[in-house]
matplotlib code that plots the C-alpha trace (Angstrom):
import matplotlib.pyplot as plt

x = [130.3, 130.1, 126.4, 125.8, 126.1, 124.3, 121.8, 121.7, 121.3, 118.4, 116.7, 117.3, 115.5, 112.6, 109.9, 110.6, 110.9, 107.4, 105.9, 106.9, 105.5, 102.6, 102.4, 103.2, 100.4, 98.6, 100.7, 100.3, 96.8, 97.2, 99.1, 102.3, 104.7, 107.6, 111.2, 114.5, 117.3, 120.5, 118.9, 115.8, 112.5, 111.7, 108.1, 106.5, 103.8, 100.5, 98.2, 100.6, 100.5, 96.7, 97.1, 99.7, 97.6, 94.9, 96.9, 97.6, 100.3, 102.2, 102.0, 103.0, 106.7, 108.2, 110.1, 109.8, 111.9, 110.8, 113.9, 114.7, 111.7, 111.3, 108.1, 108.1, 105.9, 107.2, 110.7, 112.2, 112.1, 113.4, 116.6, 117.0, 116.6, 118.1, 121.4, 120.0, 117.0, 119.9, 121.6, 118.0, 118.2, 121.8, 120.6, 117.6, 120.4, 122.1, 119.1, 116.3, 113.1, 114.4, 115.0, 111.1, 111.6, 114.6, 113.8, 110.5, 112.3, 114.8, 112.3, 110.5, 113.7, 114.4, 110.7, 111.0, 113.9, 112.8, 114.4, 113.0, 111.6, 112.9, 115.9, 117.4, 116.5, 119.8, 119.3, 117.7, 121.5, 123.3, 121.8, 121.9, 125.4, 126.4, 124.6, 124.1, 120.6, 119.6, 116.3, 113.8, 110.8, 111.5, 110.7, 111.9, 111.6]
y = [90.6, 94.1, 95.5, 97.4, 94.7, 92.5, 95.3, 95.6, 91.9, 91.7, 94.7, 93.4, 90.4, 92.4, 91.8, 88.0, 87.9, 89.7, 87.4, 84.1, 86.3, 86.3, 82.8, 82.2, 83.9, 81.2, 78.5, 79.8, 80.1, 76.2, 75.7, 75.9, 77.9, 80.0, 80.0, 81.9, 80.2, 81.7, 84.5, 83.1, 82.8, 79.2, 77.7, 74.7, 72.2, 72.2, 70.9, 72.0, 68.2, 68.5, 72.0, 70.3, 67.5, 68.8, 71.0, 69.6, 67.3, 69.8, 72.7, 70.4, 70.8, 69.9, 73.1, 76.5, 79.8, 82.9, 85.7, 85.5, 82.6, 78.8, 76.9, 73.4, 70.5, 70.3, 70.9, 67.9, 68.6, 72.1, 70.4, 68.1, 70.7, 73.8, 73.5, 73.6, 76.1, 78.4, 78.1, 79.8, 82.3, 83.2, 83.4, 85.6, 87.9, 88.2, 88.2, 90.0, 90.1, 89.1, 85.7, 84.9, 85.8, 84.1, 80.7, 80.5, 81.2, 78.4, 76.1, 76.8, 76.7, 73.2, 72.0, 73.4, 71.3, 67.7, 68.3, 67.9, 71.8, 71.1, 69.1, 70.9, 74.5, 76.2, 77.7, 74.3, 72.4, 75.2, 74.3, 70.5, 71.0, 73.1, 70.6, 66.9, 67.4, 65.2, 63.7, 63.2, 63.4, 67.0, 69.6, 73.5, 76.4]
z = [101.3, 100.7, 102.2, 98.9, 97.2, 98.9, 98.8, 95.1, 94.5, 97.0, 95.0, 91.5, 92.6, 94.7, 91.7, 91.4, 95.1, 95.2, 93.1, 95.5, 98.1, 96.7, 95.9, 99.4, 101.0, 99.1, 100.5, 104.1, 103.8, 102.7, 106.5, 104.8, 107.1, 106.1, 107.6, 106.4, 105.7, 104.1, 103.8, 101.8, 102.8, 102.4, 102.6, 102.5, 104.4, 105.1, 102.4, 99.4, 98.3, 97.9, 96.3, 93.6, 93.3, 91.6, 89.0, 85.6, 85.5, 83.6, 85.9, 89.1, 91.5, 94.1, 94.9, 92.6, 93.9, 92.9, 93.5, 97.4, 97.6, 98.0, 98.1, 98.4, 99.1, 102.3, 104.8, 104.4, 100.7, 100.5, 102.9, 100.2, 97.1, 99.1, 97.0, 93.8, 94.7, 95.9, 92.3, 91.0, 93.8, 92.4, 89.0, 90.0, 91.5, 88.1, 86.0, 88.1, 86.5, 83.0, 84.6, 83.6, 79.9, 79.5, 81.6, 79.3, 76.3, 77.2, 77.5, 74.8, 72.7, 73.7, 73.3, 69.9, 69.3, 70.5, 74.4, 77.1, 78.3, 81.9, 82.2, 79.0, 80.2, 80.4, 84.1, 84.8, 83.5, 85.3, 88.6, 88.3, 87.1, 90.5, 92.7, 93.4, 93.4, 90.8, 92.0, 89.6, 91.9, 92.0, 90.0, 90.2, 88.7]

ax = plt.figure().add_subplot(projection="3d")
ax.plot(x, y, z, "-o")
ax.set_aspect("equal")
plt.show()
């Protein structure tokens, strides 16, 4: 791969990617602890199970990636979930920040519709589709 590309993906992805960091500050501070893997800085551990535990049931995952980040329950999750999580990292590098606007509005469009917000998001169908991730106890963003 070309370094200026790789360099333009990276930085078309830098506000998503600054967002996971942020939510993994959280997570560290929670004894998760971070690792990089394919270029992607992975976390997950520590007491995240508590932390998801006491969201609403609606706002709960397994695994979310924001731009160049994973969080996850734990590691043994993100091995399982890497393949699809690295679809979303993709898609943040082709959609930057607009990926938010346009994963909600998918969502949205199939709630709207009598789908299922999740497994009918396009993104979400797109990374299922390129993976054999299909475990329902998991649940990405």
């Amino acid at each position: 791969m070309r370094p200026f590309s790789l360099l333009f993906r990276y930085a078309w992805a830098s506000p998503a990617t600054a967002v996971g960091l942020l939510f993994s500050i959280v997570a560290v501070l929670a004894g998760a602890t971070p690792r990089v893997v394919h270029g992607v800085i992975e976390v997950g551990g520590g007491h995240l199970g508590r932390l998801m535990a006491a969201l609403p049931s609606c706002a709960r995952f397994g695994a979310i990636t924001f731009g160049h980040v994973v969080i996850a329950l734990d590691h043994r999750l993100l091995r399982r979930v890497r393949a699809h999580e690295l679809v979303h990292v993709q898609q943040y590098e082709r959609w930057g920040v607009l990926f938010f606007p346009l994963y909600a509005t998918s969502s949205l469009v199939q709630l709207v519709r009598g789908r299922h917000p999740y497994l009918d998001n396009v993104f979400e169908r797109e990374a299922y589709g390129k993976t054999s991730a299909v475990d329902g106890s998991h649940i990405s963003h």
